[in-house]
N, C-alpha and C positions, 0 to 999 in steps of 0.2 A: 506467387510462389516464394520471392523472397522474403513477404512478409510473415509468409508459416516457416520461413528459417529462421527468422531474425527471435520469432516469437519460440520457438524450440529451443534456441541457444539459450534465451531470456530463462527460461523453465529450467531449464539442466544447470545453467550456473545457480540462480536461486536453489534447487535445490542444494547443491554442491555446502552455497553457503548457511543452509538455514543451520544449521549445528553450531556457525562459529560466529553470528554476529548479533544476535539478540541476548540481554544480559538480561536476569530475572530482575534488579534493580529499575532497568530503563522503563519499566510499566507498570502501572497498578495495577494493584490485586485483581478488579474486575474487568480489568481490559487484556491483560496477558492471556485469560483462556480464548476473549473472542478473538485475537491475532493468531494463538495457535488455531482455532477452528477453521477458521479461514485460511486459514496459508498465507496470511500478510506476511509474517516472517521471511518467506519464500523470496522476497525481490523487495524486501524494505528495512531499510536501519532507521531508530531514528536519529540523528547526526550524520546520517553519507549515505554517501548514493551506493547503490546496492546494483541490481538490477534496473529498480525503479529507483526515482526520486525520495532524499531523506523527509522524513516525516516534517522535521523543522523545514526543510522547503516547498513543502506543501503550505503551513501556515503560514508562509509567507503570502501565500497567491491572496489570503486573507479572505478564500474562500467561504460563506455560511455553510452553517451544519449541514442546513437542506441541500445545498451546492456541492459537497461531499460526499452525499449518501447518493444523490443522482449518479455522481461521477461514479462511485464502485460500482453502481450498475450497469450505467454504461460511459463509460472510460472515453474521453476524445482525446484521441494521440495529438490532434494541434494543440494541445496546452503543454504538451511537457516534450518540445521537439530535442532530439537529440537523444531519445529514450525509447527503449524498444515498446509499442504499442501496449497497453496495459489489455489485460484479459476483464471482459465483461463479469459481474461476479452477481450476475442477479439470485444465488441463491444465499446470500447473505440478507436475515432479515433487517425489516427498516427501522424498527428499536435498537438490533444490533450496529446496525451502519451507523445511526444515530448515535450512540455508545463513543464509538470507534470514532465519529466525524469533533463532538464534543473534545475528544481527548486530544487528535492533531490539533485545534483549534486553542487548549487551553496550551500549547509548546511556542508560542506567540511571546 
């Protein structure tokens, strides 16, 4: 039960922040619609921690692309402790994860 609070508060504040922390600047052209489609914006900056973990700290993990697109679909909270559990997003397709894994990966 705590963990569907923790994951509830995680959702309400991301939404709270999606309006004031993604700059159309911070993304390219072709990645900006797949974040909005997705609702990455929702619990992700890239430079600070949001919700979730900043984008440039994810590149850090120095994660592969492939190692990226597993994770949006299924998310292991032991890598990013201290962060509220990430939500599975298996309806994010694997050329789009792909897209999106490429793009964390080139903030290196």
């Amino acid at each position: 039960m705590k963990k569907i609070s923790k994951f509830i508060l995680a959702v309400t504040l991301g939404t709270f922040a999606f309006g004031f922390q993604a700059n159309a600047e911070d993304f390219p052209a072709d990645i900006k619609p797949l974040m909005q489609k997705y609702t990455c914006f929702a619990c992700h900056k890239v430079d600070a921690r949001l919700v979730g973990p900043a984008y440039t700290e994810v590149a850090k993990k120095k994660y592969s692309n492939a190692k990226i697109v597993e994770l949006i679909a299924n998310p292991k909270p032991e890598n990013w402790p201290g962060y509220p559990p990430m939500m599975a997003l298996k309806n994010v397709p694997k050329a789009d994860a792909m897209k999106i894994a490429a793009w964390i990966n080139s903030l290196k």
